[in-house]
C-alpha positions in Angstrom: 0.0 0.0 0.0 1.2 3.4 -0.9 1.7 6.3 1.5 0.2 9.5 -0.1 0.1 12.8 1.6 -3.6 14.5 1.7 -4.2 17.5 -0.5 -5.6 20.7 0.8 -8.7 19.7 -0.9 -8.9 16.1 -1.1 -7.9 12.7 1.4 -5.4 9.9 1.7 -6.9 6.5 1.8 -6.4 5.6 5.3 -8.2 9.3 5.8 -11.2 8.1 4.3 -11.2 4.8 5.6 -10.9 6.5 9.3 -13.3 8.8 8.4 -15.8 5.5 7.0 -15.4 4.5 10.8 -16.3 7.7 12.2 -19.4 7.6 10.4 -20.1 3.8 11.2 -20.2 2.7 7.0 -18.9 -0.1 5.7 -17.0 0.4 2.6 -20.2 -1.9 0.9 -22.4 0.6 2.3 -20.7 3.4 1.2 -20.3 2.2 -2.3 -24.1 2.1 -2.3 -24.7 5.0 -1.0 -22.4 6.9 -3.6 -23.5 4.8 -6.5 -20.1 2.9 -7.2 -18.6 -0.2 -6.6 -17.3 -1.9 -3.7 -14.1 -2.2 -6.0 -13.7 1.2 -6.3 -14.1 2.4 -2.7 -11.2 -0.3 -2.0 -9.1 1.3 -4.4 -9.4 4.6 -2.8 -8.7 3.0 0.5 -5.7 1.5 -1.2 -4.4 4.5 -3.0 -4.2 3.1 -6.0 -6.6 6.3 -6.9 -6.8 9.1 -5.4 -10.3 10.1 -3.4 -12.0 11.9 -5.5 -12.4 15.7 -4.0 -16.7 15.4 -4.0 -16.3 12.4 -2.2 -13.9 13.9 0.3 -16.0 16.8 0.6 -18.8 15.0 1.2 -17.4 12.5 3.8 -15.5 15.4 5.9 -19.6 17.2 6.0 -20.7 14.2 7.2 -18.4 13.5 9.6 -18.6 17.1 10.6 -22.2 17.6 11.3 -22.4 13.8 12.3 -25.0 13.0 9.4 -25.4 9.2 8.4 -27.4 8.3 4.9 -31.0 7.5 6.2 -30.8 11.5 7.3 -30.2 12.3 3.9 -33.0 10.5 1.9 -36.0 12.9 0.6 
């Protein structure tokens, strides 16, 4: 596994995989809740990509004002 540094904007792997924690999601869950697949949530995790910056921005707001997804259905 690669060590990457976080961008200003944007999250290492292990960031969002800490941050998955915070907000109790498994990395299935996640991948649901997003629309992608479980393969590509692990490659984040893995840094073989890098977290996209709307999915890092997304996951720091919900960490931020604790917000899960049933909170954020219509």
């Amino acid at each position: 596994m690669k060590k990457t540094k976080a961008k200003p904007d944007g999250m290492t792997g292990a960031q969002f995989d800490a941050a998955l924690k915070k907000l109790d999601m498994t990395q299935m869950g996640f991948s649901r809740f997003i629309g992608v697949g479980g393969r590509t949530v692990r490659s984040w995790i893995g840094d073989e990509f890098p977290v996209p910056k709307t999915v890092a921005l997304l996951v720091n707001l919900m960490v931020k004002t604790k917000t899960n997804p049933e909170d954020m259905k219509a």
